[in-house]
C-alpha positions as CSV (number, residue, x, y, z in Angstrom):
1,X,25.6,68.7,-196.4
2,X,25.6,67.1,-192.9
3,X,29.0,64.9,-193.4
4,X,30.4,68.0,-194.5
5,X,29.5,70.4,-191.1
6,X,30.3,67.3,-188.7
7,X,33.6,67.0,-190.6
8,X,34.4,71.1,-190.3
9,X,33.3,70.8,-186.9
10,X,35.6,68.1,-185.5
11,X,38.6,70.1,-187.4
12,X,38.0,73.5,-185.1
13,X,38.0,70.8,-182.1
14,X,42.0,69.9,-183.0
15,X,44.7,71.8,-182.0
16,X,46.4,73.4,-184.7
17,X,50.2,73.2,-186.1
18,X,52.3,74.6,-189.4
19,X,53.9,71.6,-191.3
20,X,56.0,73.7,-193.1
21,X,56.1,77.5,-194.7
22,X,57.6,77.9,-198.2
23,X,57.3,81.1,-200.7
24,X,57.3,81.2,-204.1
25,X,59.0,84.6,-205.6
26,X,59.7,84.8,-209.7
27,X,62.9,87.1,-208.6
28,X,64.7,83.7,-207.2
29,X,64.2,84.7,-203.9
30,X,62.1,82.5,-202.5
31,X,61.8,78.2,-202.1
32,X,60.6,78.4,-205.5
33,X,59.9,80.2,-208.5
34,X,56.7,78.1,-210.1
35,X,53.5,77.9,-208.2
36,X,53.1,74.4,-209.1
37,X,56.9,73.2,-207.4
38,X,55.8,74.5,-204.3
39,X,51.9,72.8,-204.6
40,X,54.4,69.4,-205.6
41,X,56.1,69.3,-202.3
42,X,52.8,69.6,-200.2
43,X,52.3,66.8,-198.0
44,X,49.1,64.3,-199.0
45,X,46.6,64.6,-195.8
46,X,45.5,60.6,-196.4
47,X,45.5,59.9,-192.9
48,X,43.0,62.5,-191.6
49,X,46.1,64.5,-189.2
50,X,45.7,68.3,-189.4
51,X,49.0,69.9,-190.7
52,X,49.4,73.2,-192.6
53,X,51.5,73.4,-195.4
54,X,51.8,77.3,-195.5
55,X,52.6,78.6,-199.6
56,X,53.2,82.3,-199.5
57,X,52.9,83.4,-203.4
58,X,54.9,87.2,-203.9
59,X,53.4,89.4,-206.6
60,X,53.7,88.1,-210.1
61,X,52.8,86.5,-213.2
62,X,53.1,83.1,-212.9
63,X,52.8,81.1,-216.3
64,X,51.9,77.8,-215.6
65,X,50.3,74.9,-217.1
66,X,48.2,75.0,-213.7
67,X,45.3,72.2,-212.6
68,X,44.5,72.9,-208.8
69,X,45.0,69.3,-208.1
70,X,45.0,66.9,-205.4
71,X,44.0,65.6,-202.0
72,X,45.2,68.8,-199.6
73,X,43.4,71.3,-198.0
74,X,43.5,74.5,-200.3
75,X,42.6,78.9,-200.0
76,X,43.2,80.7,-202.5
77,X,42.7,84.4,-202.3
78,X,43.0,87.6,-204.2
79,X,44.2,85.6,-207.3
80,X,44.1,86.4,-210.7
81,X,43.9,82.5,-212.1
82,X,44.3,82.4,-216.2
83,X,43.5,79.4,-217.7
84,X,45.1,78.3,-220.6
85,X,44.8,76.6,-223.8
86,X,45.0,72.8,-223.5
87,X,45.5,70.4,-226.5
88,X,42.3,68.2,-225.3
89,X,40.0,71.5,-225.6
90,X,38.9,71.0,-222.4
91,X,39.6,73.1,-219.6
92,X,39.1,72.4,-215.7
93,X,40.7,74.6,-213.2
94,X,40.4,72.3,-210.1
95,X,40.8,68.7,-209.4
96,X,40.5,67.7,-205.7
97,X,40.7,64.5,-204.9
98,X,39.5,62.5,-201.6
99,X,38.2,59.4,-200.7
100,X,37.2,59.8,-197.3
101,X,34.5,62.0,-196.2
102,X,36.4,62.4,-192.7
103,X,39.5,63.8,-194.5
104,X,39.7,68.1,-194.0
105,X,41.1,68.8,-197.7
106,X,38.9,70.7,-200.2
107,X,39.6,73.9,-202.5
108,X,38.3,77.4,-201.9
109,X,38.7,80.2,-204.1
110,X,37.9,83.4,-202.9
111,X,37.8,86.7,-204.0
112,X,39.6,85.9,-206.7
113,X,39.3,86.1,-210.8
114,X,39.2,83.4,-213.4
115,X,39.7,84.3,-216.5
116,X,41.3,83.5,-220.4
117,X,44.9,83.3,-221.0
118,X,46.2,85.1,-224.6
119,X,47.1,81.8,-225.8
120,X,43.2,80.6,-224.8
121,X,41.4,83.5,-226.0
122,X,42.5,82.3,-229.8
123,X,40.6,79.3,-229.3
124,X,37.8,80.2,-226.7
125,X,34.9,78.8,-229.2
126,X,36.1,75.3,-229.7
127,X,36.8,75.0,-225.6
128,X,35.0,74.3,-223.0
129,X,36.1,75.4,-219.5
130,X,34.9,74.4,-216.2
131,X,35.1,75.4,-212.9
132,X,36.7,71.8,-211.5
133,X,36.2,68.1,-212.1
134,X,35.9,65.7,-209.4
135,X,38.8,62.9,-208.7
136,X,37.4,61.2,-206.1
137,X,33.8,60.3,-204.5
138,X,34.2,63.4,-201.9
139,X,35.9,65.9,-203.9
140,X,35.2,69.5,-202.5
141,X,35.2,72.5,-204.2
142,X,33.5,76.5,-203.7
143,X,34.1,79.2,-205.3
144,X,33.1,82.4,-203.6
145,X,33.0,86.1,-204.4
146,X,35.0,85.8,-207.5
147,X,34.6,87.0,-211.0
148,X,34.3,84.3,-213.5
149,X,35.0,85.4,-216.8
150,X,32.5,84.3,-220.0
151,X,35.1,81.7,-220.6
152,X,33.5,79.3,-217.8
153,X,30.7,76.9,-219.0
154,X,27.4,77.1,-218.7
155,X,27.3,74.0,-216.8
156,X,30.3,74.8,-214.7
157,X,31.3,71.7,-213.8
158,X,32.6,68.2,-215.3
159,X,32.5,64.9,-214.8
160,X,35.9,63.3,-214.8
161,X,34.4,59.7,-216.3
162,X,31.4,58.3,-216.1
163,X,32.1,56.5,-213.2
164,X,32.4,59.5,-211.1
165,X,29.6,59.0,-208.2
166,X,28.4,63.0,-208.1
167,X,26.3,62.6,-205.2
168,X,28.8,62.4,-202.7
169,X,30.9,65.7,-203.5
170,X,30.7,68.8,-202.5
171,X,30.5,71.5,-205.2
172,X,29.5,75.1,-204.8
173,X,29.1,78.4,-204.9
174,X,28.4,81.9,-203.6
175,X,28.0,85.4,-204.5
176,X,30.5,85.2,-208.1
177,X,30.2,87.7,-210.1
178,X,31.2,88.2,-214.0
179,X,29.6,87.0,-217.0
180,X,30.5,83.5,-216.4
181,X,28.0,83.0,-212.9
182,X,24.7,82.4,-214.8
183,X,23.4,78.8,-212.3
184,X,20.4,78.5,-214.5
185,X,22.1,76.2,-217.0
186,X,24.8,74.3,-214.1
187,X,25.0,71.0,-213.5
188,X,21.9,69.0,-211.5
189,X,24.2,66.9,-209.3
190,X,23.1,66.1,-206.0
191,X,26.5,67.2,-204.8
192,X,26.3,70.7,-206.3
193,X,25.1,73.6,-204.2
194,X,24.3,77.2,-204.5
195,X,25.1,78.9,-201.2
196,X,22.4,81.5,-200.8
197,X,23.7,83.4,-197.1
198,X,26.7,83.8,-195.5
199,X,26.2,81.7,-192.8
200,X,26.8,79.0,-194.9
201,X,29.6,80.3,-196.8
202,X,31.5,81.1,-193.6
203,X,32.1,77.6,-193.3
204,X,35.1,77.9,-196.4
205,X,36.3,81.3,-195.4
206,X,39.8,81.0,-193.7
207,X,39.0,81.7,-190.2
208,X,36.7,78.6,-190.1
209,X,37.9,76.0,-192.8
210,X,41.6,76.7,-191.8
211,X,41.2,77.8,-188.6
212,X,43.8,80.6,-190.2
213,X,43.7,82.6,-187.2
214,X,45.1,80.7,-185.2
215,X,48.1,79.7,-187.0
216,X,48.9,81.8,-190.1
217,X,51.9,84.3,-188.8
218,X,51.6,88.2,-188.3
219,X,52.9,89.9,-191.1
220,X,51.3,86.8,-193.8
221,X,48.3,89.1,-195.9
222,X,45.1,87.0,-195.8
223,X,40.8,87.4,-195.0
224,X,39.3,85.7,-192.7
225,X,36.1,86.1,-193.3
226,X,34.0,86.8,-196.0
């Protein structure tokens, strides 16, 4: 785990900015009413610069053909995520992509749930559903004090092809709860972790992987710690 605390490390050293601010509201009242237009708009952090692309979700139920996706720095909190049915029958909730272990993107869900759409629950024994897939060599992903339903599989994570080098990513997680969290039967890649105190999950929590406090406005609902 050493590339990933110099990396988090060097972040806290750079001073921080907002990018942009957008909210996404199913009334119309916002920048936009799908989750997945506002994600789409989110500028690609390829060149290792620190900006904040702020996404402000109102209350709702958004129904969206949804993959977390992409090479951009990522908190999700207090979500209710439900995965739906895919034509492949196979299911992955993240995606995060990067190729350069220097880059500051990665996924965190926290204190969050994860759990069947209707249209998914018709099918739930001929699909398999897993916690993320990685797109590039350093894809970073941790879930953290979040109920997984009994939809997740037992190995909770998936290779994207067979070429996917699983040594270098960063998988993990921490204190889940639900009858999907079972480790005993996860995945044996180097790059998976189980995070066993919070000292080490307090590198993903918002205060210290976003460095949220100093940038996210008054007012803007958020944890930023554990």
């Amino acid at each position: 785990m050493n590339y990933l605390k110099d990396r988090l490390k060097g972040k806290l050293s750079v001073s921080q900015k907002i990018f942009a601010t957008v909210t996404v509201s199913k009334d119309g009242k916002g920048n936009f009413s799908r989750i997945s237009d506002a994600i789409a708009v989110a500028p690609e952090n390829n060149n290792g610069d620190i900006r904040y692309f702020q996404i402000s979700i109102k209350e709702g139920v958004y129904a969206e053909y949804l993959i977390i996706p992409s090479n951009k720095g990522r908190h999700f909190q207090n979500c209710n995520i439900f995965v739906r049915r895919t034509p492949t029958g196979t299911n992955t909730v993240t995606a995060q992509n990067k190729s350069n272990p220097n880059q500051t993107s990665g996924i965190i869900i926290h204190n969050s749930r994860v759990t069947a759409a209707t249209d998914l629950l018709l099918v739930l024994g001929s699909t398999q559903t897993y916690l993320g897939r990685p797109w590039d060599k350093y894809s970073t992903t941790v879930f953290m004090k979040t109920y997984l339903d009994s939809l997740i599989d037992p190995r909770g994570w998936f290779e994207w092809n067979q070429t996917t080098d699983v040594s270098t990513l960063f998988y993990a997680e921490f204190q889940n709860k639900g009858p999907g969290v079972s480790t005993s039967g996860r995945v044996t890649w180097p790059g998976f972790w189980i995070l066993h105190s919070a000292s080490e999950a307090s590198r993903f929590i918002v205060g210290t992987f976003l460095a949220g406090n100093s940038w996210i406005p008054p007012g803007v609902p958020f944890t930023s710690g554990l």
